[in-house]
C-alpha angles and dihedrals in degrees: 000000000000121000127200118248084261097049091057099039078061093053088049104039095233137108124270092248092056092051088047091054102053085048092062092043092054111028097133085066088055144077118260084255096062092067095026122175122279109288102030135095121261116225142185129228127200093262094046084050095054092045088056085040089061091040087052101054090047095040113115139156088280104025122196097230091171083055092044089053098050083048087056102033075059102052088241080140090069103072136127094258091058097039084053094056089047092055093048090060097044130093125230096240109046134173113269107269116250093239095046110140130132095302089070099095103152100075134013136231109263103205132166133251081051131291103231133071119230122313075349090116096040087047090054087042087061092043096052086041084055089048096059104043084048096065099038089061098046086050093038092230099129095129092066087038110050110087096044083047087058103047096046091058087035093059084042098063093047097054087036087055102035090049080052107052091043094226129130086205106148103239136131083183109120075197101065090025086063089046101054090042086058089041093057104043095028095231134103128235113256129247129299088007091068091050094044091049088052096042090067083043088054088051100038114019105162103028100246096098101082094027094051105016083235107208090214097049112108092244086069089041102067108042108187106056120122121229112190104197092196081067091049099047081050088055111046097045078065096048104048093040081058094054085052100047081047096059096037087065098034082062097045089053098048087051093045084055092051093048090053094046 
């Protein structure tokens, strides 16, 4: 993001002339912003605020400006420690930088009327619920990892039922989820995809159960029933393969209608 010369000078505990004038001094260090033309503000990137931030920390009565050069010239600005103070000073939600393009691979654009084509987020959504069972399996670490793994898939399925069904109805039920979805198309799941899809809603009926732990949900109610999550995972790479055939042909065949129209 780009500071003003006073928003810096804050960061840095300093006052604005001294960040002016180390903007001057090292300017070849800095971005073109930083030492604007007359008339224009003059603004701070990220990378112009590390490099002051560096400047800062070696800066003393008698600097040794040719030291603190070599210590630039060799990213030493870029460490954890000052990343760390930048961060402190940033907000979560930040003006698209003026250079963003694709290289940018640590963040993404939040923009409005919805970023994501059809099924594309819940797709996403499975595909970060198969990540992370994945890897609890492959660490053995399922005990820790469970509940966060259900409810991912959990959370999956509803937004995978509900895009399919086209309704804005407000449920969290699988139940009634399944239903609109046969409603709308006029077929019925298959077995066993149907019975799978309604186990997780007997369990778990209002989606509470995996987000909260809820203490009145009927997974906390029978207590010694066994859950193999190499089944599941089994299961639920079917299911959801299913949803997607379904609506693969359910779309060929919509386009085939339209041709012969």
């Amino acid at each position: 993001m780009n500071r003003t010369a006073a928003k810096v000078a804050k960061i840095l505990s300093v006052d604005v002339p001294q960040v002016k004038q180390w903007a001057f001094d090292f300017k070849d260090y800095l971005s073109a912003a930083a030492n604007p033309a007359k008339g224009k503000v003059r603004m701070f990137s990220d990378d112009d605020v590390l490099v002051l931030m560096y400047l800062w920390h070696h800066w003393e009565e008698e600097p040794d400006v040719e030291c603190i050069k070599v210590g630039l010239n060799s990213g030493d600005h870029c460490e954890d420690a000052f990343v760390e103070h930048l961060y402190l000073h940033t907000p979560l939600i930040q003006e698209p930088p003026d250079d963003l393009d694709e290289t940018w691979r640590h963040g993404m654009l939040l923009v409005g009327g919805g970023r994501y084509e059809y099924l594309e987020l819940a797709r996403n959504y499975r595909h970060v619920a198969e990540t992370l069972l994945r890897t609890a399996l492959e660490k053995d670490e399922l005990d820790g990892w469970a509940y966060p793994v259900l409810f991912a898939y959990r959370h999956t399925m509803e937004l995978y039922l509900k895009l399919i069904a086209e309704s804005d109805e407000n449920t969290h039920s699988l139940k009634k989820c399944v239903e609109l979805v046969e409603k709308r198309h006029g077929v019925k799941l298959p077995s066993p995809i149907r019975e799978w899809i309604l186990e997780l809603e007997e369990i778990d009926p209002a989606g509470t159960a995996f987000r909260y732990a809820d203490a009145d949900s009927s997974l906390n109610q029978h207590y010694e029933q066994w859950f193999d999550f190499r089944h599941f995972q089994f299961a639920m790479k079917r299911v959801f393969d299913a949803i997607d055939m379904a609506i693969l042909r359910v779309g060929a065949e919509g386009k085939a209608a339209k041709r012969k129209k």
